[in-house]
DRENDO-1510 file (C-alpha; in Angstrom, 1 decimal, always signed):
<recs>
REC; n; res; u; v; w
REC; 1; UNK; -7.5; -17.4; -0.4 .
REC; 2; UNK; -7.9; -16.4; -4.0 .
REC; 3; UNK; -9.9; -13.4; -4.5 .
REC; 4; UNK; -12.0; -12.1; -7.8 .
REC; 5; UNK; -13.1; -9.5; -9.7 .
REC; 6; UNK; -16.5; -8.9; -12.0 .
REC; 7; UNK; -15.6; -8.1; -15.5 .
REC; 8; UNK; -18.6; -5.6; -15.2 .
REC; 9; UNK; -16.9; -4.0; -12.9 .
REC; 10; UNK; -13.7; -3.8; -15.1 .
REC; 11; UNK; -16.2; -2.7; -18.0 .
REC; 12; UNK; -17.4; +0.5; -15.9 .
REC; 13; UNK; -13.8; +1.0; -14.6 .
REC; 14; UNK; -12.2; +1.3; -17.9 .
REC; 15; UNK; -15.2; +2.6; -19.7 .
REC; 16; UNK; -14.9; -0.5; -22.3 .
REC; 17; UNK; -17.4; -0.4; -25.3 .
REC; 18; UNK; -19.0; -3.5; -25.6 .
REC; 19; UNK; -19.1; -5.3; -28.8 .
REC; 20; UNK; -20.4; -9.0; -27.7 .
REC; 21; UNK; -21.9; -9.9; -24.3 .
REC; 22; UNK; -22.9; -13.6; -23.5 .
REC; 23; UNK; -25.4; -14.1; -21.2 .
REC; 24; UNK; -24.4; -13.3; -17.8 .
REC; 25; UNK; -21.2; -12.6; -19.5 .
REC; 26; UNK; -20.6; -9.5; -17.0 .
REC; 27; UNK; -20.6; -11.7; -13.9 .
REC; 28; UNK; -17.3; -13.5; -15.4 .
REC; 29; UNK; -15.0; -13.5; -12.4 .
REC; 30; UNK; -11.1; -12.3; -13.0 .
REC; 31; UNK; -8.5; -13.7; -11.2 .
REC; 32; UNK; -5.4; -12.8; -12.1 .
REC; 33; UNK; -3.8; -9.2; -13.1 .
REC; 34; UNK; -1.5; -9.9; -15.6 .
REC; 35; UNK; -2.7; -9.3; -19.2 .
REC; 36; UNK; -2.0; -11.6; -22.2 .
REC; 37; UNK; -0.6; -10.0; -25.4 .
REC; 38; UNK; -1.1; -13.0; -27.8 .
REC; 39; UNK; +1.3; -12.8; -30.2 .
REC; 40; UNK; +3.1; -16.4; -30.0 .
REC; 41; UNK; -0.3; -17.8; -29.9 .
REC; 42; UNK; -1.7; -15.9; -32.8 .
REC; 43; UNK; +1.4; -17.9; -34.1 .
REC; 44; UNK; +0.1; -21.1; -32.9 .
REC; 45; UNK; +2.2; -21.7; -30.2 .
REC; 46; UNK; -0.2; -22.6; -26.9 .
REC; 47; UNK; +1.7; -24.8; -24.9 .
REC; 48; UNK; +1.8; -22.0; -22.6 .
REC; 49; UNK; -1.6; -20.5; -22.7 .
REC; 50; UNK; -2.5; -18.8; -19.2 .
REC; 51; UNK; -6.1; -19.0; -19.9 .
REC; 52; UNK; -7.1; -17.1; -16.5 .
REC; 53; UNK; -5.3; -13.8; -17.8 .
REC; 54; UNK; -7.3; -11.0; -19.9 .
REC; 55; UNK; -6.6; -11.1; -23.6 .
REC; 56; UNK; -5.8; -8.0; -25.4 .
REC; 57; UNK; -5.1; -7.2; -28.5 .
REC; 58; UNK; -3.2; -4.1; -30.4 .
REC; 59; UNK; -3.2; -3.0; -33.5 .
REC; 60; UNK; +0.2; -4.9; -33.9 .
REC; 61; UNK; -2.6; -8.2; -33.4 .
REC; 62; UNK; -4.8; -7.3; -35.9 .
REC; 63; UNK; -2.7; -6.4; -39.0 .
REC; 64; UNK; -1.0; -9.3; -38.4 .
REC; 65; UNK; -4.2; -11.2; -38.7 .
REC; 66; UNK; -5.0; -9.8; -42.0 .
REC; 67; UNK; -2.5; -11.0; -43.6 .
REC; 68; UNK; -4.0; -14.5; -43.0 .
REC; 69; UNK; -6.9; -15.8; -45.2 .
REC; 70; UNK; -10.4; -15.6; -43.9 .
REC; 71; UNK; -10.6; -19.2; -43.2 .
REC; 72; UNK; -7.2; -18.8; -41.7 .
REC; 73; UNK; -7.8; -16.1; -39.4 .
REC; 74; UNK; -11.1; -17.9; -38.1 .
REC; 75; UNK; -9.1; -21.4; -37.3 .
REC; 76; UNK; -5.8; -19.4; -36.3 .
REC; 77; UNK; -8.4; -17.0; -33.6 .
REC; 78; UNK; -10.5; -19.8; -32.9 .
REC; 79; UNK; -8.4; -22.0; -31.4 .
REC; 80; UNK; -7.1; -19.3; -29.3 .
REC; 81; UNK; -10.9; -18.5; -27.8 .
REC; 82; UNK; -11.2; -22.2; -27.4 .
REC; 83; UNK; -8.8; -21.6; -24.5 .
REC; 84; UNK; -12.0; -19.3; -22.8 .
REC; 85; UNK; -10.2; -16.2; -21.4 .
REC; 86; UNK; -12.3; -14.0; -19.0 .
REC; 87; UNK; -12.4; -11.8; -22.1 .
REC; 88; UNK; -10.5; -10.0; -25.2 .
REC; 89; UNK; -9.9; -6.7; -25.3 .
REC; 90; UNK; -8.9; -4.5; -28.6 .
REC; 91; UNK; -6.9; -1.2; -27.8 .
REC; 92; UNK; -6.7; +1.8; -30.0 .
REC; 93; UNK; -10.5; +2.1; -31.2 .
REC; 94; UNK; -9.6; -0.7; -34.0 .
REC; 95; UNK; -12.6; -3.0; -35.3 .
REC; 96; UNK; -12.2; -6.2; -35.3 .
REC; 97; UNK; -12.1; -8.9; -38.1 .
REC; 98; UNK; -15.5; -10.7; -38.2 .
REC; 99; UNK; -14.1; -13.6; -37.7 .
REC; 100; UNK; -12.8; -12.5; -34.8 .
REC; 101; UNK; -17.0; -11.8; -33.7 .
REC; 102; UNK; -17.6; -15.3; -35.0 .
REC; 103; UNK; -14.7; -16.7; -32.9 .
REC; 104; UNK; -15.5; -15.5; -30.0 .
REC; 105; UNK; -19.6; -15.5; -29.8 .
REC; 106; UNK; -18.6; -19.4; -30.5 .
REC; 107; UNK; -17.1; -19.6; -27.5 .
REC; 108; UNK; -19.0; -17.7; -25.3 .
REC; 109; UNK; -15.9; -14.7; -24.8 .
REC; 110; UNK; -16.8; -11.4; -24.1 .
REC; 111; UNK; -15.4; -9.0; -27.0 .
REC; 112; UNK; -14.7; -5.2; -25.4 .
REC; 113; UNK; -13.0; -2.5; -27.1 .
REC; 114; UNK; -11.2; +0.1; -25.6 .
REC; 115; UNK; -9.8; +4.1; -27.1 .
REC; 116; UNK; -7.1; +4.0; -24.9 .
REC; 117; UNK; -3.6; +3.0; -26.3 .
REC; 118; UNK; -2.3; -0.6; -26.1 .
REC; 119; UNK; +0.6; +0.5; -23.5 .
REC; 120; UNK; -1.6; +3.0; -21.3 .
REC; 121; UNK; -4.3; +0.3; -20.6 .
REC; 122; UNK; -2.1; -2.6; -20.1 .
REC; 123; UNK; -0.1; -0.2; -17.0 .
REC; 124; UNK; -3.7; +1.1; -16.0 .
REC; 125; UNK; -5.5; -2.0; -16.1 .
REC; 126; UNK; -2.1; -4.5; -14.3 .
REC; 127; UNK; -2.3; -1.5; -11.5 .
REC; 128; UNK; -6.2; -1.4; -10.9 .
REC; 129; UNK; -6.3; -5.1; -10.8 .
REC; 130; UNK; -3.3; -5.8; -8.6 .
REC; 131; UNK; -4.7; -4.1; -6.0 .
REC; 132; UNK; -8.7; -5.1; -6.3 .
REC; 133; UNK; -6.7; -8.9; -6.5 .
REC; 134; UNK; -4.2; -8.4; -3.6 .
REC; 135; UNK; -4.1; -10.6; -0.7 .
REC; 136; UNK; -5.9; -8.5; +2.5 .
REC; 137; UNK; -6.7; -8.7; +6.1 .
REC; 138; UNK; -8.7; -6.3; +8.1 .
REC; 139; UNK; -7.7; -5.0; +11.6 .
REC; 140; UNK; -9.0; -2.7; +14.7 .
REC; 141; UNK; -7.0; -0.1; +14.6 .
REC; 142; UNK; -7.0; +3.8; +13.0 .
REC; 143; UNK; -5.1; +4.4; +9.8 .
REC; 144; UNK; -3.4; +8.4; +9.4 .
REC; 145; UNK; -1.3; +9.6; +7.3 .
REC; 146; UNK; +1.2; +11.6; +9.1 .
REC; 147; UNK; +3.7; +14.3; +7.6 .
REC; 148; UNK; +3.5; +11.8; +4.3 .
REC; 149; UNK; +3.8; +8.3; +6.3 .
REC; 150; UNK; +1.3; +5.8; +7.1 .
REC; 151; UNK; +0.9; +5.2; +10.9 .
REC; 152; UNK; -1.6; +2.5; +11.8 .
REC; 153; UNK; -2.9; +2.9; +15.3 .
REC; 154; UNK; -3.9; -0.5; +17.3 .
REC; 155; UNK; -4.6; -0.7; +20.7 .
REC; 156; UNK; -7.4; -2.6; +22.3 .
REC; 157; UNK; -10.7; -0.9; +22.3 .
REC; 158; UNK; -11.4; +2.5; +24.6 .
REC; 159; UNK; -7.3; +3.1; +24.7 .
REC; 160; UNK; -8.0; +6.7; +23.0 .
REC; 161; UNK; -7.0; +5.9; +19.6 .
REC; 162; UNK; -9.8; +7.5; +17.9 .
REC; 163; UNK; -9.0; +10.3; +20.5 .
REC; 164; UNK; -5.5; +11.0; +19.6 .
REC; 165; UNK; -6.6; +11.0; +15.6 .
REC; 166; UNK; -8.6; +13.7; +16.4 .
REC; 167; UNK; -6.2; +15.4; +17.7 .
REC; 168; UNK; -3.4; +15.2; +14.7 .
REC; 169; UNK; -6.5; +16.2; +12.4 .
REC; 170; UNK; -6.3; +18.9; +14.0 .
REC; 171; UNK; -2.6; +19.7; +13.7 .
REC; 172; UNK; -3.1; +19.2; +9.9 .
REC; 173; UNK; -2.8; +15.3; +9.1 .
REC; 174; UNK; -5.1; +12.8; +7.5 .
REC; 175; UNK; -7.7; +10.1; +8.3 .
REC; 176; UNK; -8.0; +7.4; +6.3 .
REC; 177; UNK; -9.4; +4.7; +8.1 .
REC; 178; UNK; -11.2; +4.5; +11.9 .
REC; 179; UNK; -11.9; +1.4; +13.6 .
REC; 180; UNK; -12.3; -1.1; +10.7 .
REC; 181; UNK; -8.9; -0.6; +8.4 .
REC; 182; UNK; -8.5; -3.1; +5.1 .
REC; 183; UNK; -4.8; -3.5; +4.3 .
REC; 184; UNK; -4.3; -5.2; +0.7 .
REC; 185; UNK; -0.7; -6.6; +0.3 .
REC; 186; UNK; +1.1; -5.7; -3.3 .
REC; 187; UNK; +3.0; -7.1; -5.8 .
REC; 188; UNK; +5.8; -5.0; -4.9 .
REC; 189; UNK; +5.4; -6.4; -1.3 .
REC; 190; UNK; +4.3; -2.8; -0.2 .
REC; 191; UNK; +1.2; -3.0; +2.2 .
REC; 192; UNK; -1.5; -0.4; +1.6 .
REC; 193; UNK; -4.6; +1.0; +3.8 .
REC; 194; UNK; -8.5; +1.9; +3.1 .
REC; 195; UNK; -11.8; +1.8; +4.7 .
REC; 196; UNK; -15.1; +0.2; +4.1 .
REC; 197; UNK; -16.6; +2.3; +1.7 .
REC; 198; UNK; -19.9; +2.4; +4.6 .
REC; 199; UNK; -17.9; +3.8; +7.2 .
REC; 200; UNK; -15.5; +5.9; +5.1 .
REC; 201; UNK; -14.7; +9.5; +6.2 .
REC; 202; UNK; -16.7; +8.4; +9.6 .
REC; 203; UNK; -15.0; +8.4; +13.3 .
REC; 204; UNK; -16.7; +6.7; +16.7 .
REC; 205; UNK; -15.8; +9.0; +19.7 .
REC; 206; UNK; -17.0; +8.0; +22.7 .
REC; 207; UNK; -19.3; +10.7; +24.7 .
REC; 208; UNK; -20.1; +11.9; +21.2 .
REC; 209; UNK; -21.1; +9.4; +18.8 .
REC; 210; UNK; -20.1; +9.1; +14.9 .
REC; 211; UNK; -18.7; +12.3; +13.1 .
REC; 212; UNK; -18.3; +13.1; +9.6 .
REC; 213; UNK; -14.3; +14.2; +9.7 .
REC; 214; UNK; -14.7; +15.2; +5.7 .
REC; 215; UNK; -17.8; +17.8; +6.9 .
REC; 216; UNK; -16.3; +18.7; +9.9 .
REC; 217; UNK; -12.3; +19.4; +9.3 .
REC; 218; UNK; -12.9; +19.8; +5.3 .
REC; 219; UNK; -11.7; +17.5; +2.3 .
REC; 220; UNK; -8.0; +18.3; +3.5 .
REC; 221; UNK; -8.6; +16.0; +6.5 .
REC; 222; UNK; -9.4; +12.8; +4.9 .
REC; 223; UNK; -7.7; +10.4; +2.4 .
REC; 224; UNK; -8.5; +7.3; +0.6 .
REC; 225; UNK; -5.5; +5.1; +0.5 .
REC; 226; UNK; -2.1; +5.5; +2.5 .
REC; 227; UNK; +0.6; +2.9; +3.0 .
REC; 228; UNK; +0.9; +1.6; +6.2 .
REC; 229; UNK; +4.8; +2.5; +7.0 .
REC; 230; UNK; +4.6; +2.6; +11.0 .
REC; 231; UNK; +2.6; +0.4; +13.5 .
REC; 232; UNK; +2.1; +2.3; +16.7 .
REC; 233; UNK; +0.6; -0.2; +19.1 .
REC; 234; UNK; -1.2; +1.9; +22.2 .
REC; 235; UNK; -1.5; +0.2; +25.5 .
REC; 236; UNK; -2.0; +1.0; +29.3 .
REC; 237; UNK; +1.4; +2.0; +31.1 .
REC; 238; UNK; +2.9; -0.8; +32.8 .
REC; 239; UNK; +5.2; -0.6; +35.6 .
REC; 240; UNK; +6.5; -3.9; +35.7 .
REC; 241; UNK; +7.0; -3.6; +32.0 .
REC; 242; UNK; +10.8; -2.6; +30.6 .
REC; 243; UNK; +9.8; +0.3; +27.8 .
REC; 244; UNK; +12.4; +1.0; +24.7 .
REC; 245; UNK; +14.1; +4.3; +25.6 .
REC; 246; UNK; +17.2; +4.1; +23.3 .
REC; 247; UNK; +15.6; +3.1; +20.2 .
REC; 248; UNK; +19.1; +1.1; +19.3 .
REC; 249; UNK; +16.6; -2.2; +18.7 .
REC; 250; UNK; +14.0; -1.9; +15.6 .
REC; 251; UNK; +11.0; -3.4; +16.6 .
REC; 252; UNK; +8.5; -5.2; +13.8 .
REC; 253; UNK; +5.3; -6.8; +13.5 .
REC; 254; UNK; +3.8; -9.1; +10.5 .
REC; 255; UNK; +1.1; -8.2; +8.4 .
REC; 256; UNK; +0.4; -10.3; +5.8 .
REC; 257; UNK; +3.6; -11.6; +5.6 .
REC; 258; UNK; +5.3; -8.3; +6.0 .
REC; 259; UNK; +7.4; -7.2; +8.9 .
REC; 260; UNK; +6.0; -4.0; +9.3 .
REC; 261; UNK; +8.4; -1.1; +11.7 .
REC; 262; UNK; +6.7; -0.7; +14.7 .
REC; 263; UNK; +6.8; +1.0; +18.2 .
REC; 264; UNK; +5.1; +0.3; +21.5 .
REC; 265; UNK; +3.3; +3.7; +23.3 .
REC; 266; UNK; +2.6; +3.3; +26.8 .
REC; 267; UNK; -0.7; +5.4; +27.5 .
REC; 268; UNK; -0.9; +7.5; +31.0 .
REC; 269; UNK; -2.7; +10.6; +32.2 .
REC; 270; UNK; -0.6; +13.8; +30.8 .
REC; 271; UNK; +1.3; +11.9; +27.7 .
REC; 272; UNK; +0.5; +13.7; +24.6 .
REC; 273; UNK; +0.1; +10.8; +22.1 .
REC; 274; UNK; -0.6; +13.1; +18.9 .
REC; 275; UNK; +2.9; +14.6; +19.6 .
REC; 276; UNK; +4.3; +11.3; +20.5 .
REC; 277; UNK; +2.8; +9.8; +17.1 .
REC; 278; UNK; +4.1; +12.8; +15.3 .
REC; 279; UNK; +7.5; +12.7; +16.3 .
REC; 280; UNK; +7.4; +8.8; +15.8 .
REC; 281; UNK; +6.7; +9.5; +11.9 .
REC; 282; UNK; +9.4; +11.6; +11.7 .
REC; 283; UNK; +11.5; +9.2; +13.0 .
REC; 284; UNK; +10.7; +7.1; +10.5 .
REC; 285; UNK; +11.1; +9.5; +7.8 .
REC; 286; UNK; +14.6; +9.6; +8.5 .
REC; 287; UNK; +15.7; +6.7; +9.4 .
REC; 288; UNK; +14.5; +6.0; +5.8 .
REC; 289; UNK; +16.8; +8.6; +4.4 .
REC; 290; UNK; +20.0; +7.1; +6.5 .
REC; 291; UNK; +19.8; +8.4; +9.4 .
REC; 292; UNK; +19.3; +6.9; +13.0 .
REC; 293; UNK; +19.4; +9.2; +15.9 .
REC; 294; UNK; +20.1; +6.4; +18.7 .
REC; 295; UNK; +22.9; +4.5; +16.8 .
REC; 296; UNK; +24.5; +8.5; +16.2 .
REC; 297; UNK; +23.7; +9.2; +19.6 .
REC; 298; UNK; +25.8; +6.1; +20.8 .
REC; 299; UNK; +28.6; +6.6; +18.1 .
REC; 300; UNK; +29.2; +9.9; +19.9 .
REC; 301; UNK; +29.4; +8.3; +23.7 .
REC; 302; UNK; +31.7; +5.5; +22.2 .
REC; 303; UNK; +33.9; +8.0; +20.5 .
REC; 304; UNK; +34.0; +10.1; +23.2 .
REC; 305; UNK; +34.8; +7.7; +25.4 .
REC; 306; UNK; +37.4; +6.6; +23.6 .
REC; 307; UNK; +39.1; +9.2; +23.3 .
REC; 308; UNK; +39.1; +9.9; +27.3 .
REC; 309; UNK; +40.1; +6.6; +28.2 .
REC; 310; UNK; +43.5; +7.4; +25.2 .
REC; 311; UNK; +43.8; +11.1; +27.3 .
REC; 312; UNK; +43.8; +9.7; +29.9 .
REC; 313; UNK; +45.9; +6.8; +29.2 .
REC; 314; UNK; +48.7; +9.3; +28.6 .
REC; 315; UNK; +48.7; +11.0; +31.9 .
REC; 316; UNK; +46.8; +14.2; +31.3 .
REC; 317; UNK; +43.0; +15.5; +31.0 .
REC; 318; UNK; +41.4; +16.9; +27.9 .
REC; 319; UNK; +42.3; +20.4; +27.0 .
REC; 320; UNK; +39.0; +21.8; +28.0 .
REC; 321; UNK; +38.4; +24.9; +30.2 .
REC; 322; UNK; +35.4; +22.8; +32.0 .
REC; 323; UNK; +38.1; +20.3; +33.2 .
REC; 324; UNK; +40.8; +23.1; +34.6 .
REC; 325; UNK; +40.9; +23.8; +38.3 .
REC; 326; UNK; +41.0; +27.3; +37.9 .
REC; 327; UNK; +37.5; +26.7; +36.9 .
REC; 328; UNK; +36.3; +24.8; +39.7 .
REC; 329; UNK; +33.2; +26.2; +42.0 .
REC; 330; UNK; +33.7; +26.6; +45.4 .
REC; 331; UNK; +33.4; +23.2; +47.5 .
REC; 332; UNK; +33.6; +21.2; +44.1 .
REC; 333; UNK; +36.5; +18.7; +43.3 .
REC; 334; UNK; +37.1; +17.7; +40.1 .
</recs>
């Protein structure tokens, strides 16, 4: 699915100046996020021509522009808005050739200008656009940013997910998202998480109703973006179920065509979930930096068991006071 953006809402966001509006010129739908600097096309050279991108021009555009004739300048620009971009943009505060205004009121092309420098709004504007752009998805779940890493919550409804959010707002961590969570996909591949600007901020607890965590815990409680870096899936404890208690296999799910870490949290009476979630991020945290407790954990029992098995191999027992019989309790063999 292809998704768009108004160019009025790019006008407001960017706090463009507008210098000529068609008609219903601000409902011009954007598609795509990269923006075209057209310097080979000034030049004539359109084989190319990505008509869906933004144009913008520098002042690099213009001088180069006037050192064309009038009448060049007019055929050289108007064959470029003959293309119809979504619009062109002029950095730097610079005015604009009148042929340029000719040009592009011919062709119906929305003419903006912006203060901001030709670099700054070309990182700006490819950032704000790849994510209003980005593929997304919407799950049931609870998005929290936990010591710096994303954990989205799912579980199916009443499992105590709201519950257990609570719970680490209250230890200090952030809400970003209950119940409805909208997860856009990046061009870097990273996934990241928001709510529905109507229920931002707001939490469903049952035997309670809807609170307001930003009035309730304070701004330091609530945040608008996070990426999602850990999927913590909550379900009811089953005995016949085998639960990971090593941690030697990485688990994943796919969002969005990312495989996303993720752990399985069995929910019965007396677990503490906020601590379990807690300790899960941290995890994470380091396994990012190198570090995998499990596979050291197992490196140990395999190195120590090697190194029995060699002992032991040439006829004697470790030098280790535990291992002497002079150390022995009383009705205990060793």
């Amino acid at each position: 699915m292809e998704y768009s953006i108004a160019l009025k809402e790019i006008i407001e966001k960017f706090n463009l100046e507008i210098l000529y509006l068609p008609e219903n010129g601000g409902e011009i739908r954007v598609t795509r996020a990269d923006l075209n600097r057209p310097g080979l096309a000034l030049a004539g050279y359109l084989d190319f021509f990505d008509s869906d991108r933004i144009l913008l021009m520098g002042r690099t555009e213009i001088s180069f522009l006037e050192r064309f004739t009038a009448e060049k300048r007019y055929d050289t620009v108007a064959r470029v808005m003959a293309k119809r971009p979504p619009a062109l943009i002029v950095a730097r505060g610079v005015t604009p050739q009148k042929e340029i205004m000719q040009a592009v009121q011919e062709n119906a092309v929305p003419l903006l200008r912006s203060y901001d420098s030709t670099t700054n709004l070309t990182a700006k504007m490819f950032e704000y656009l790849s994510t209003e752009l980005a593929s997304r998805t919407t799950v049931h779940g609870v998005l929290m940013e936990v010591y710096g890493w994303g954990v989205l919550m799912l579980g199916e409804s009443g499992i105590g997910k709201s519950e257990t959010a609570v719970e680490l707002i209250k230890r200090g961590h952030r809400l970003v998202a209950d119940d409805a969570v909208e997860i856009k996909k990046l061009p870097d591949g990273r996934l990241t998480g928001t709510a529905p600007p109507s229920t931002r901020h707001f939490m469903e607890l049952r035997g309670i109703g809807i609170i307001d965590v930003r009035r309730l815990f304070g701004m330091s409680a609530v945040k608008i973006y996070e990426n999602v870096l850990l999927i913590a899936r909550l379900e009811a404890w089953n005995q016949e179920k085998h639960y990971d208690r090593l941690g030697l296999d990485d688990q994943y799910e796919e969002l969005l065509g990312v495989q996303v870490p993720a752990i399985t949290v069995p929910v019965r009476p007396g677990r503490t979930l906020a601590t379990i979630i807690e300790v899960a991020a941290m995890n994470g945290r380091m396994k990012m930096m190198g570090y995998n407790s499990a596979e050291a954990l197992n490196r140990r029992i395999m190195r120590d068991m090697s190194s029995d098995i060699d002992e032991r191999d040439l006829g004697y027992m470790p030098s280790n006071p535990y291992y002497s019989t002079d150390n022995a309790l009383p009705g205990r063999s060793l």
